[in-house]
C-alpha positions as CSV (number, residue, x, y, z in Angstrom):
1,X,3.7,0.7,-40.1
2,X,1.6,-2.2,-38.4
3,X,1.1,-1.6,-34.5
4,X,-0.8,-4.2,-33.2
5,X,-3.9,-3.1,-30.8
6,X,-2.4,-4.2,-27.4
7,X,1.0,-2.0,-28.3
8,X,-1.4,0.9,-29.4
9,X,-3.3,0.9,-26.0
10,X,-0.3,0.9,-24.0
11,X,1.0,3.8,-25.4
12,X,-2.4,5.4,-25.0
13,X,-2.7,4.4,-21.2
14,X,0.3,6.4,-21.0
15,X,-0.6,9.3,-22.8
16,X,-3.9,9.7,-21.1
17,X,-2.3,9.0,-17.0
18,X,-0.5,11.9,-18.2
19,X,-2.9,14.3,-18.9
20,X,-4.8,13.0,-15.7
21,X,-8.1,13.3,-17.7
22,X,-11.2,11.7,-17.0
23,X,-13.0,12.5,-19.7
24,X,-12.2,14.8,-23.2
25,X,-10.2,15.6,-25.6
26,X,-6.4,16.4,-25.5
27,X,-3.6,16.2,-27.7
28,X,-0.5,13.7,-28.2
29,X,1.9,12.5,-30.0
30,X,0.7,9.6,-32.8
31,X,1.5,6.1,-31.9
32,X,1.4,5.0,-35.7
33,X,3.9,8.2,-37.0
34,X,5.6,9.9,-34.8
35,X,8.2,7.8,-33.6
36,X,9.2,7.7,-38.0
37,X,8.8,11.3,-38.0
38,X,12.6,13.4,-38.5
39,X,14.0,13.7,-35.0
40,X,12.7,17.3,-34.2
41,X,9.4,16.8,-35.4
42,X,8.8,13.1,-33.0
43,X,7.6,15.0,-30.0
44,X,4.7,17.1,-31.7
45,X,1.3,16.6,-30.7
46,X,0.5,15.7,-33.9
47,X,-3.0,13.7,-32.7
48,X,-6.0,14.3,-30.6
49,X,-7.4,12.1,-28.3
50,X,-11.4,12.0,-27.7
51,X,-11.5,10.3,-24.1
52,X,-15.3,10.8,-24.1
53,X,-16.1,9.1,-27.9
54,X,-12.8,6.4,-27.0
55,X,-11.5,7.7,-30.7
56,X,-7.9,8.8,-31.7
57,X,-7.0,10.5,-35.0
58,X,-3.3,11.8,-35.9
59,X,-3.4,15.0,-38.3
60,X,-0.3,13.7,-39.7
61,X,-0.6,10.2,-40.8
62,X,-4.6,10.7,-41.0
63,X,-5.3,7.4,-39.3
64,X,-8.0,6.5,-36.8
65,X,-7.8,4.3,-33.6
66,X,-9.8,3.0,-30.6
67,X,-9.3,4.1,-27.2
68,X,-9.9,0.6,-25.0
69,X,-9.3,2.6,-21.8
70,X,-12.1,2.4,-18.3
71,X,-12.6,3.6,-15.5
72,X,-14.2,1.2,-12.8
73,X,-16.5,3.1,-9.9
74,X,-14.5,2.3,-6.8
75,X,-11.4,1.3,-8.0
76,X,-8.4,3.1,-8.2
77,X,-8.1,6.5,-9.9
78,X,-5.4,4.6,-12.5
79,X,-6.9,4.2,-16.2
80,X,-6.3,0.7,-16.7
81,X,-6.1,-1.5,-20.5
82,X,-9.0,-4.2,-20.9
83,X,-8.1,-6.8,-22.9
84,X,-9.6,-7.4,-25.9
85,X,-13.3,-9.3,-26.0
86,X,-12.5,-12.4,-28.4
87,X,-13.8,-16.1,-28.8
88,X,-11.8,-18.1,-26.4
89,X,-10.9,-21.6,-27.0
90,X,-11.6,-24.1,-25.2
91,X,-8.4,-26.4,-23.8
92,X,-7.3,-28.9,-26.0
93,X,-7.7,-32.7,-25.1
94,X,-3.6,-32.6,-24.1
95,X,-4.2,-29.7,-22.0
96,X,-7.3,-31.5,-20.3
97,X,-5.5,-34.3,-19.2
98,X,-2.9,-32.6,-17.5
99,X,-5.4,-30.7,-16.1
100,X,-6.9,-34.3,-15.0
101,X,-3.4,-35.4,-13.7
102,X,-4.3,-32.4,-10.9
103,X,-7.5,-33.7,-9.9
104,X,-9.4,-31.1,-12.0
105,X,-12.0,-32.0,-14.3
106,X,-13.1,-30.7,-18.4
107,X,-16.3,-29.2,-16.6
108,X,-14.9,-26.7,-13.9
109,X,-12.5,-25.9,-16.6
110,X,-15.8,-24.7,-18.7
111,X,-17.4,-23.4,-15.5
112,X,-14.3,-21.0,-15.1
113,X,-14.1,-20.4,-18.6
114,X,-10.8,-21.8,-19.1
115,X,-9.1,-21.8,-22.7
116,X,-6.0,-22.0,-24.6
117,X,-3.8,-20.1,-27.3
118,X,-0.3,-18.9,-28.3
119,X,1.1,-15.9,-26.3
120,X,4.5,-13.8,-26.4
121,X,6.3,-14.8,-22.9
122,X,8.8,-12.3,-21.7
123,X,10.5,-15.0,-20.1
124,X,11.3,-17.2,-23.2
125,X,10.9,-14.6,-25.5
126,X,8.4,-16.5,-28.0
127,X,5.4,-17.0,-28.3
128,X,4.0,-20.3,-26.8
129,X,1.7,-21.9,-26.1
130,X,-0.5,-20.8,-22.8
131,X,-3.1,-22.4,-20.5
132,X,-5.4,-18.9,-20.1
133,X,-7.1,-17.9,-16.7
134,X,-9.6,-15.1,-17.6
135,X,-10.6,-12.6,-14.9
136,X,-14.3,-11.7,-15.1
137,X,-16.3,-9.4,-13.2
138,X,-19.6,-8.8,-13.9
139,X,-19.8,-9.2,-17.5
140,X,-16.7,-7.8,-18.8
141,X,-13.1,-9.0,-19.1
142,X,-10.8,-7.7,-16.9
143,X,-7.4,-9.4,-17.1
144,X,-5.9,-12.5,-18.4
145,X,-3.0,-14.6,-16.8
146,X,-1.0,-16.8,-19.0
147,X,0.8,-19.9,-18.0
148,X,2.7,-22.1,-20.1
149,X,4.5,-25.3,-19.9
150,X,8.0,-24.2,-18.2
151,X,5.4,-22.5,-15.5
152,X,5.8,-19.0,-16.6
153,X,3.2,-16.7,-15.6
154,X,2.0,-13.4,-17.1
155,X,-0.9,-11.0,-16.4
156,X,-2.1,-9.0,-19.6
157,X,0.3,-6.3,-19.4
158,X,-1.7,-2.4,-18.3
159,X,-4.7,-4.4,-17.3
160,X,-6.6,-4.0,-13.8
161,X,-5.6,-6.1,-10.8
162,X,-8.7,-7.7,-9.6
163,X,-9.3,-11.4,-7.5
164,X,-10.0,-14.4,-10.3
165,X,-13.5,-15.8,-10.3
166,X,-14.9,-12.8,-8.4
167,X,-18.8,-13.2,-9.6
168,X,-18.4,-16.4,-7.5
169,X,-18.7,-15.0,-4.1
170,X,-21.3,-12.3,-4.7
171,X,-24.7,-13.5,-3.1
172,X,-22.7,-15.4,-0.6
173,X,-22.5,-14.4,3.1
174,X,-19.2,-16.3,3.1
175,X,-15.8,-16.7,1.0
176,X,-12.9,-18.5,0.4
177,X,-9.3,-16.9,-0.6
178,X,-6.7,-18.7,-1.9
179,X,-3.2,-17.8,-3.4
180,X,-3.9,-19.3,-7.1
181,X,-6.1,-20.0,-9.5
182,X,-5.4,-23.6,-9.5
183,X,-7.0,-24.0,-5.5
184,X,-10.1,-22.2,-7.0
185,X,-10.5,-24.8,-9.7
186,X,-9.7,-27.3,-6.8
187,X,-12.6,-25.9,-4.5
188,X,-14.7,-25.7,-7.5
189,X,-14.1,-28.9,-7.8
190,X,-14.6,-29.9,-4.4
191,X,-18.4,-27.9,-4.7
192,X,-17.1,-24.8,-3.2
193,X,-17.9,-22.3,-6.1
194,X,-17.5,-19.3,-4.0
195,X,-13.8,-19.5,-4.2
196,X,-11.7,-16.6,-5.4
197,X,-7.7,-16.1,-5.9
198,X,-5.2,-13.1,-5.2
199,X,-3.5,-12.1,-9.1
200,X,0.0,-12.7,-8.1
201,X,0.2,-15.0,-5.2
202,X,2.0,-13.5,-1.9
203,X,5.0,-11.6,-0.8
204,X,7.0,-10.9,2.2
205,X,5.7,-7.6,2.1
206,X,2.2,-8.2,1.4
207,X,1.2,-4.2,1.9
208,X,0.3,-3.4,-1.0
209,X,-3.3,-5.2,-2.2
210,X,-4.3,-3.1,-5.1
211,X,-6.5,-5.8,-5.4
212,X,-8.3,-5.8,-2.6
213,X,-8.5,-1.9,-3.0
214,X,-10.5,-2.7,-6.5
215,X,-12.6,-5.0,-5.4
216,X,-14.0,-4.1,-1.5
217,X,-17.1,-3.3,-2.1
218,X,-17.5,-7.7,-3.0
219,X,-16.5,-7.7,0.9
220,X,-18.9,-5.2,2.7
221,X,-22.1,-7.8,3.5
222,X,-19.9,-11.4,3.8
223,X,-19.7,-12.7,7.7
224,X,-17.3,-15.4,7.2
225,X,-14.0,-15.3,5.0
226,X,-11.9,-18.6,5.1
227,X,-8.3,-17.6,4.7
228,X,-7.2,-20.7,3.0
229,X,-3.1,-19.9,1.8
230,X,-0.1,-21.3,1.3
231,X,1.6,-22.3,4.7
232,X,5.3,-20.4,4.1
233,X,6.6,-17.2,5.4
234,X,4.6,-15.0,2.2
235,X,1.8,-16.9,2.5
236,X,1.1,-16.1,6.1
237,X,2.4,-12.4,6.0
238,X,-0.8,-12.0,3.3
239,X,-2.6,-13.6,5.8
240,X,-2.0,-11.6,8.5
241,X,-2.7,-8.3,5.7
242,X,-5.9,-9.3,5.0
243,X,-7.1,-9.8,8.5
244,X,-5.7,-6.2,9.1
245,X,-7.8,-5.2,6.1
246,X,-11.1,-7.3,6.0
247,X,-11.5,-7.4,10.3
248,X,-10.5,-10.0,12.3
249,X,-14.0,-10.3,13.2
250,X,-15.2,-11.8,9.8
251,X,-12.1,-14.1,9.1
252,X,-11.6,-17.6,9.7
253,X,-8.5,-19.6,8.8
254,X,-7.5,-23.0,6.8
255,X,-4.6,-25.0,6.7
256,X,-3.6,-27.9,4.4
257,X,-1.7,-29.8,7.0
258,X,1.0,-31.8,5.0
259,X,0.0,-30.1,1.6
260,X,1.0,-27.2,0.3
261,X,-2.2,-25.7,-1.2
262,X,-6.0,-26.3,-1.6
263,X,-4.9,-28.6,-5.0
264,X,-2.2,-30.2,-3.3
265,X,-4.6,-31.4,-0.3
266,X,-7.2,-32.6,-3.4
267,X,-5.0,-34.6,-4.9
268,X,-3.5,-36.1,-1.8
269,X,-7.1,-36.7,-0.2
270,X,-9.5,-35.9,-2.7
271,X,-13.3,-33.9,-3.2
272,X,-14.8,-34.7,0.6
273,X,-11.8,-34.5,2.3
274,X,-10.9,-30.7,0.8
275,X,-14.5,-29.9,1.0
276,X,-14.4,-31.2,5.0
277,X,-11.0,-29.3,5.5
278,X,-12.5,-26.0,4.8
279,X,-15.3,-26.8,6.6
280,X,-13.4,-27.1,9.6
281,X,-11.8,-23.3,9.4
282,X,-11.4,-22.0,12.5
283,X,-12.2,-17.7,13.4
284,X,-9.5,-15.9,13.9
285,X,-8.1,-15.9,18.2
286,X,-10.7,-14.3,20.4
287,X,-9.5,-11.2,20.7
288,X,-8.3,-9.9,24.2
289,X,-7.9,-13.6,24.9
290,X,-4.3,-15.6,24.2
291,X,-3.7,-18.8,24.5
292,X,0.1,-20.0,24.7
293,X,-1.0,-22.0,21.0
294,X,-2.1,-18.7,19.9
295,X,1.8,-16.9,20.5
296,X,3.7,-20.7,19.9
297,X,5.4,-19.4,16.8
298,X,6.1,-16.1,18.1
299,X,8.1,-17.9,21.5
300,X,9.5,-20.2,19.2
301,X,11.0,-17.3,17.1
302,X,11.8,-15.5,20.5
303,X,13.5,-18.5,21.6
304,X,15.9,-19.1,18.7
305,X,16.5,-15.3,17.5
306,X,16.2,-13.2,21.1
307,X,14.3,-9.9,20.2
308,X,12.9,-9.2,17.0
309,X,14.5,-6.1,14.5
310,X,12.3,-3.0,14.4
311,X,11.2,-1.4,11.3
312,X,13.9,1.2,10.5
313,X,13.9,4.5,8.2
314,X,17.0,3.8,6.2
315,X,19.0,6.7,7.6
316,X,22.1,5.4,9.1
317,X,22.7,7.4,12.2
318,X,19.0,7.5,12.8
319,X,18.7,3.9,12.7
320,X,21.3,3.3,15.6
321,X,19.4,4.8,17.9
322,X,16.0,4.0,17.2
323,X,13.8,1.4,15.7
324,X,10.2,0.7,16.1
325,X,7.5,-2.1,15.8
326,X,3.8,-1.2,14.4
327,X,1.0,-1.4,16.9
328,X,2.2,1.6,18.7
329,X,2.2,5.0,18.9
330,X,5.4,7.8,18.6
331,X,4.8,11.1,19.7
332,X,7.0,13.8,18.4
333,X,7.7,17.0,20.5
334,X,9.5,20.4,19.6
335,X,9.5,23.9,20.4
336,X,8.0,26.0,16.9
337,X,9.3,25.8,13.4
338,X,12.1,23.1,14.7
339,X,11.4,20.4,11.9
340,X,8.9,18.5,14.1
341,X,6.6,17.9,10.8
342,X,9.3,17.5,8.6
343,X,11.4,14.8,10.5
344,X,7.8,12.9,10.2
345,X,7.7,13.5,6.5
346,X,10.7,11.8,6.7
347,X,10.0,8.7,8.1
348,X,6.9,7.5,6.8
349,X,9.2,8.4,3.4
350,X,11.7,6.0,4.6
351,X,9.0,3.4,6.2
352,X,7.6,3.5,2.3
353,X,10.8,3.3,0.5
354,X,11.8,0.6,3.0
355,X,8.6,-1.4,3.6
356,X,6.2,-0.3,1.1
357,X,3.8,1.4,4.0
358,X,1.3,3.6,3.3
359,X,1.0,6.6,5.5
360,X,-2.4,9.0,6.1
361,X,-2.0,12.8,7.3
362,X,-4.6,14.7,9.3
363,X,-2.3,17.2,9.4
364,X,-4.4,20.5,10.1
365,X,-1.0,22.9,10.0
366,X,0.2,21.3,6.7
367,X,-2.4,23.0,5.0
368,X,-2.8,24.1,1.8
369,X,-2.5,20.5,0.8
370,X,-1.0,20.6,-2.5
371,X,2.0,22.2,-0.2
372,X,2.5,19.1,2.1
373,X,2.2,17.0,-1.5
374,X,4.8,18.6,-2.9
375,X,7.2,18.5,0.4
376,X,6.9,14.7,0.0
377,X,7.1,14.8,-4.0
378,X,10.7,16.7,-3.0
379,X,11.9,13.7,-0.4
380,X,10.7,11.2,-2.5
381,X,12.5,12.6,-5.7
382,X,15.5,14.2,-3.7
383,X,15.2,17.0,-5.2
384,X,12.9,20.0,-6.5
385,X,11.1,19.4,-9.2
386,X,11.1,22.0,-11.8
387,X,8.8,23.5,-14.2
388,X,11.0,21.4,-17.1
389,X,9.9,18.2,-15.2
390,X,6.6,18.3,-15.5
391,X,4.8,15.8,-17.6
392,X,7.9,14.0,-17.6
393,X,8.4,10.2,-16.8
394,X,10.1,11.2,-14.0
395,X,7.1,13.6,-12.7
396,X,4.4,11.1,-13.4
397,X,6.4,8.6,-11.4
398,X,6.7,10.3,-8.2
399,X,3.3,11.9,-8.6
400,X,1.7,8.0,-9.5
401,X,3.3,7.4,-6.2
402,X,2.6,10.1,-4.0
403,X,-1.2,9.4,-4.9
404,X,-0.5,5.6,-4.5
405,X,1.1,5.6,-0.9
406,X,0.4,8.9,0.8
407,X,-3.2,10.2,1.7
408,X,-4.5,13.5,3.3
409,X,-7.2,13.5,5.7
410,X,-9.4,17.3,4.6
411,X,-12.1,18.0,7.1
412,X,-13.6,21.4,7.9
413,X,-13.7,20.1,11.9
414,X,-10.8,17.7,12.7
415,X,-11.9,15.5,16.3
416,X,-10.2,12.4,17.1
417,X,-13.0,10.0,16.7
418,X,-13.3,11.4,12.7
419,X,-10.1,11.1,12.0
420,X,-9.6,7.4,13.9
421,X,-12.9,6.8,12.0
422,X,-10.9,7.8,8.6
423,X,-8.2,5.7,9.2
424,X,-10.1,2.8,9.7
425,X,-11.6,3.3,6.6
426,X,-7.9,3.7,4.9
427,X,-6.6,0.5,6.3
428,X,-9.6,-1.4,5.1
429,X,-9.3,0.9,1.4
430,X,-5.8,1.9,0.9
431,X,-4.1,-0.8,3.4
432,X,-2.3,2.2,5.3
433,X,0.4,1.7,7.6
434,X,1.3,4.9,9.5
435,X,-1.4,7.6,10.6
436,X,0.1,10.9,11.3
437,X,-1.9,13.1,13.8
438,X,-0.8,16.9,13.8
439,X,-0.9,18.3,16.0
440,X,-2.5,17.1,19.2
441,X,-4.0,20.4,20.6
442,X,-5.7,20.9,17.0
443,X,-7.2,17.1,16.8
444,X,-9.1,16.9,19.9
445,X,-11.8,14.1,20.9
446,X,-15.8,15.9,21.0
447,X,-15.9,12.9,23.6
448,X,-13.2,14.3,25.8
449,X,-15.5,17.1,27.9
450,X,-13.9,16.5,31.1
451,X,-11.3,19.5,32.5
452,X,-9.0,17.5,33.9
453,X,-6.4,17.6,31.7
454,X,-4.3,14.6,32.8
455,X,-7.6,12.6,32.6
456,X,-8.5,14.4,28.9
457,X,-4.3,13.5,28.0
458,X,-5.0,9.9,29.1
459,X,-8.4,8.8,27.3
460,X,-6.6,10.5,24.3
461,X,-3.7,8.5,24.2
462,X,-5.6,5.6,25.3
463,X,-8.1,5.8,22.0
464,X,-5.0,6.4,19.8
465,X,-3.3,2.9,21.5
466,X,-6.5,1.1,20.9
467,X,-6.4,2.0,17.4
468,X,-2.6,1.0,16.6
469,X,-3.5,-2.0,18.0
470,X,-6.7,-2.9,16.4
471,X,-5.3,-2.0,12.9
472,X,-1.5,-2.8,13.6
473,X,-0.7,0.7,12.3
474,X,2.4,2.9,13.5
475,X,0.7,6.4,14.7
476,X,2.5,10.0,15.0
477,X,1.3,12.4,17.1
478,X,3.0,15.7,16.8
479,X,2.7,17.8,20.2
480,X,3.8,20.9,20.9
481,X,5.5,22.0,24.5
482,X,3.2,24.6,26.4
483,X,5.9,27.0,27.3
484,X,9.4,27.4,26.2
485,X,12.0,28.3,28.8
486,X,15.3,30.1,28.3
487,X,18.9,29.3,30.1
488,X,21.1,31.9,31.4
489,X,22.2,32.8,28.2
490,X,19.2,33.3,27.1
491,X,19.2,30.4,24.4
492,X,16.2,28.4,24.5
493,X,16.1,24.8,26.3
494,X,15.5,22.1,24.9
495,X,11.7,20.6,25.8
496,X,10.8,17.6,27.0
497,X,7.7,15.2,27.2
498,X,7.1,16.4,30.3
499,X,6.2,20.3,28.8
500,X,3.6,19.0,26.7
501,X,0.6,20.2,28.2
502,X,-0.5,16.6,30.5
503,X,3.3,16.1,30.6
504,X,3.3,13.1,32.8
505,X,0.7,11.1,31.0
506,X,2.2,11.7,27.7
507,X,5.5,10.0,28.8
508,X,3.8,7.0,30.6
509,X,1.6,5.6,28.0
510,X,3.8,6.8,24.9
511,X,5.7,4.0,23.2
512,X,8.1,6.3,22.1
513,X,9.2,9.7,22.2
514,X,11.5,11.7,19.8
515,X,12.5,15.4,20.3
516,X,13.3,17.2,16.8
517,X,15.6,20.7,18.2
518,X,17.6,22.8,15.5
519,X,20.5,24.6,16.5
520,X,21.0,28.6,15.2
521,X,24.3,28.7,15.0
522,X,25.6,25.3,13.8
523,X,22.5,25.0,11.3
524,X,22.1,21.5,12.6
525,X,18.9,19.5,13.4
526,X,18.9,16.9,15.8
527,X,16.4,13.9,16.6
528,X,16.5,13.2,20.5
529,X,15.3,9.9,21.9
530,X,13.1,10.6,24.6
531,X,11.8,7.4,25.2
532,X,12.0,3.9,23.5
533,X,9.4,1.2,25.2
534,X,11.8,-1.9,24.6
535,X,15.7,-1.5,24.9
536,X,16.4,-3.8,21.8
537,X,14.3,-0.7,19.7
538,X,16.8,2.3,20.9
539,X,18.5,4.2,23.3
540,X,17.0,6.9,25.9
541,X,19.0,9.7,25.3
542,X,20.6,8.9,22.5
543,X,21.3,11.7,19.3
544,X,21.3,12.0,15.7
545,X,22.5,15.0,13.9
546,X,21.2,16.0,10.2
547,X,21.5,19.1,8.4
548,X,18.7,19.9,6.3
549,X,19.3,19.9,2.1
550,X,17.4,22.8,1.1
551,X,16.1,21.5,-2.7
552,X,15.0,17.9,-1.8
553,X,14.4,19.1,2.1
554,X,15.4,15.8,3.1
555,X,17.7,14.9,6.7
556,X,21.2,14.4,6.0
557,X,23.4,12.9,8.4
558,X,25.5,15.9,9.3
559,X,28.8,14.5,9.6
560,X,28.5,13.4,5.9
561,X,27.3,16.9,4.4
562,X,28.3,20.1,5.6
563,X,26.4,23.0,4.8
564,X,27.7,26.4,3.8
565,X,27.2,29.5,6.2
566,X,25.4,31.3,2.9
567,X,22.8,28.8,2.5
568,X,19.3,29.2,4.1
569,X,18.1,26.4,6.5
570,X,14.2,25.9,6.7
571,X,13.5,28.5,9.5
572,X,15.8,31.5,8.3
């Protein structure tokens, strides 16, 4: 049976994300025999895999292969394929001159090292012929993408994302970004060689910069980066991503006027007037100063569409009542063991299943780790995992994305300058959305000395503000009441922000507030707006009802489920 090397790797990548092995031996099934092999024999481990040599051998069909697996210091914790190390070939004179039709020249083709050659296209379904952009850093390959003549576009399949032509900027104080490898073979062109590209353009939802994760430490000594993307809705939500990431501070921004890109503008205007354009990049708005230029589109958008939709969780009832817009700050009350933590959980699920955020816990009470992992491993799979699942597709799925999208903050002394500190460093990393603070009274600020409480509650809050805004990250704060009081009936009141401990502050300079109150006898869980900042993002007072599905824990909208009288609810 012929297996050719890229199909062999693949099925090795997978084998060894499964075994979560940095280095080692384990065993597998054979790539070459086992899928021949009589039905009930296919899923023995019939070969053993030397992570540490990079050697295979199967003690069934006796053959030998190479393990072309890395691991990258600083990049992500994935095992990624390398393409193979092979002679490229230079374009061919047809190639060239359409390459000349765009204002690009045989030389920056060489400089960029360029080539050509046949490659299977998933989109035709043949091989064709491909124009090949080959992603180096350092001195090693990294990924190919393919193009051919219909404009399809491929990355080599397995392979590590990483910005094209990153050896350019290093040495540089400054750098350009653009959204394709044609601009960077434009500003090549144009004499600015410290150009580099995103792998696959922009998105809407432009959160997730694997990237950029792979590839920060090129980022930590450059003072200028000129943002030089596409003028559409994707282009500028990448935009507004990588200012969140890199600092506002360091970035500048380019436009291309009538033109669509960097090779657009160089075709239009030619060399001097692309290399004048970037020159002309302009820093990001002063910050704490707006000008009405600054907010234009945003009035214009106000202007034609009224109030703009908040982010929602995806839970129906839920979503009636409340909505939210990063930047700010939620604080979540309860009295003990209501489901304050849990509704959280929740959320950030639903803010990551809706919008691809990535949330951070310093989450003190959620503790042993592994235990708060696996609650979210439950939401996210809706349902419990079992011991059967392990190893499974299925398991290596949710776990690849609990490790993907969820962080936990472990310190032996939580304070709130550490852990805003930490998330700083995760929205420049990871590209986090949410930070989840709970609770307040076991996250408090060394700075905070002062026995004033309302004053303490106050410069809290205020930090925490500053923070959301900076980073344009939604923040949870989980704060328990002081003191629980009892009706006449002796049934225990529901607690407001006012019996948080600084009540009054808590409610003034909170965004939003959202009580989370179960109820004995009904077996019910409710979410209680306490306070929405804007009236387009909910309603004061306003109630959803879940029950609580005891295998996935995840909310259920209560009037959809019912829940028998013999099954046990989180706090029984």
């Amino acid at each position: 049976m012929q297996v050719n090397n890229t199909e062999i790797n693949g099925f090795l990548i997978d084998q060894f994300n499964q075994h979560k092995l940095d280095v080692g031996k384990t065993q597998g099934i054979c790539p070459l025999c086992s899928s021949d092999r009589q039905p009930k024999n296919q899923k023995l481990k019939c070969s053993s895999y030397d992570w540490e040599r990079g050697l295979g051998t199967c003690h069934n069909c006796d053959s030998s292969f190479q393990l072309h697996t890395y691991q990258r210091k600083g990049a992500s914790e994935k095992v990624y394929v390398r393409p193979a190390e092979v002679e490229r070939t230079p374009p061919t004179s047809k190639i060239v001159e359409w390459f000349n039709t765009r204002g690009i020249s045989q030389k920056t083709l060489t400089d960029l090292s360029v080539s050509e050659g046949p490659e299977f296209m998933p989109q035709t379904g043949k091989n064709e012929n491909t124009i090949q952009f080959n992603y180096i850093m350092g001195d090693q390959l990294i990924n190919v993408k393919y193009r051919d003549g219909r404009k399809n576009f491929k990355l080599y399949k397995g392979a590590e994302k990483v910005f094209y032509n990153i050896n350019s900027i290093i040495g540089y104080k400054d750098c350009v970004i653009v959204e394709g490898e044609m601009d960077v073979l434009a500003l090549h062109e144009a004499g600015i060689k410290n150009a580099i590209s995103v792998p696959n353009g922009a998105t809407l939802n432009s959160n997730n910069l694997e990237y950029l994760d792979n590839c920060i430490d090129y980022f930590e000594d450059k003072e200028r980066v000129i943002l030089a993307v596409d003028d559409d809705e994707p282009g500028q939500a990448l935009q507004q991503e990588l200012i969140r990431r890199l600092g506002a501070e360091v970035c500048f921004l380019s436009s291309f006027e009538d033109c669509k890109d960097a090779n657009d503008y160089l075709m239009k205007y030619g060399k001097e007037a692309l290399a004048e354009r970037i020159a002309k990049s302009r820093p990001v708005p002063l910050e704490n100063v707006t000008t009405f230029k600054d907010i234009e589109d945003e009035i214009t958008d106000f202007v034609k569409n009224g109030f703009k939709r908040g982010y929602q969780i995806g839970i129906p009832n839920f979503d009636n009542i409340f909505s939210t817009y990063t930047g700010q700050f939620i604080t979540v009350t309860g009295i003990p063991s209501s489901g304050k933590s849990d509704f959280v959980d929740q959320m950030v699920v639903g803010y990551n299943r809706n919008y691809q955020w990535k949330t951070a816990f310093a989450s003190p009470e959620n503790a042993p780790t592994y235990l708060h992992a696996h609650k979210l491993m439950r939401k996210v799979w809706e349902d419990m995992p079992t011991k059967a699942d392990i190893g499974t597709d299925k398991w290596n799925e949710v776990a690849d994305h609990i490790n993907d999208n969820f962080y936990f903050i472990d310190m032996e002394r939580y304070t709130l300058e550490s852990v805003l500190r930490k998330g700083a460093e995760l929205v420049k990393r990871k590209g986090i959305k949410c930070l989840v603070i709970d609770p307040f009274n076991k996250i408090r600020d060394i700075d905070c000395k002062t026995e004033d409480v309302n004053r303490y509650t106050m410069e809290y809050l205020t930090k925490i503000e500053t923070f959301a805004k900076k980073y344009d990250v939604l923040v949870f704060i989980v704060a328990h009441p002081t003191k629980m009081y009892k009706d006449k009936d002796g049934k225990i009141e529901e607690p407001t922000m006012y019996n948080i401990k600084g009540g009054g502050e808590w409610y003034d300079a909170s965004y939003h507030g959202i009580l989370v109150h179960r109820d004995y006898e009904a077996k019910t869980v409710k979410a209680k707006i306490l306070k929405v900042k804007f009236q387009n993002l909910g309603e004061n007072g306003a109630e959803a009802h879940f029950t609580w599905e005891p295998r996935s824990g995840c909310f259920i909208p209560h009037e959809t489920v019912g829940i028998g009288a013999d099954e046990e609810m989180p706090w029984d």
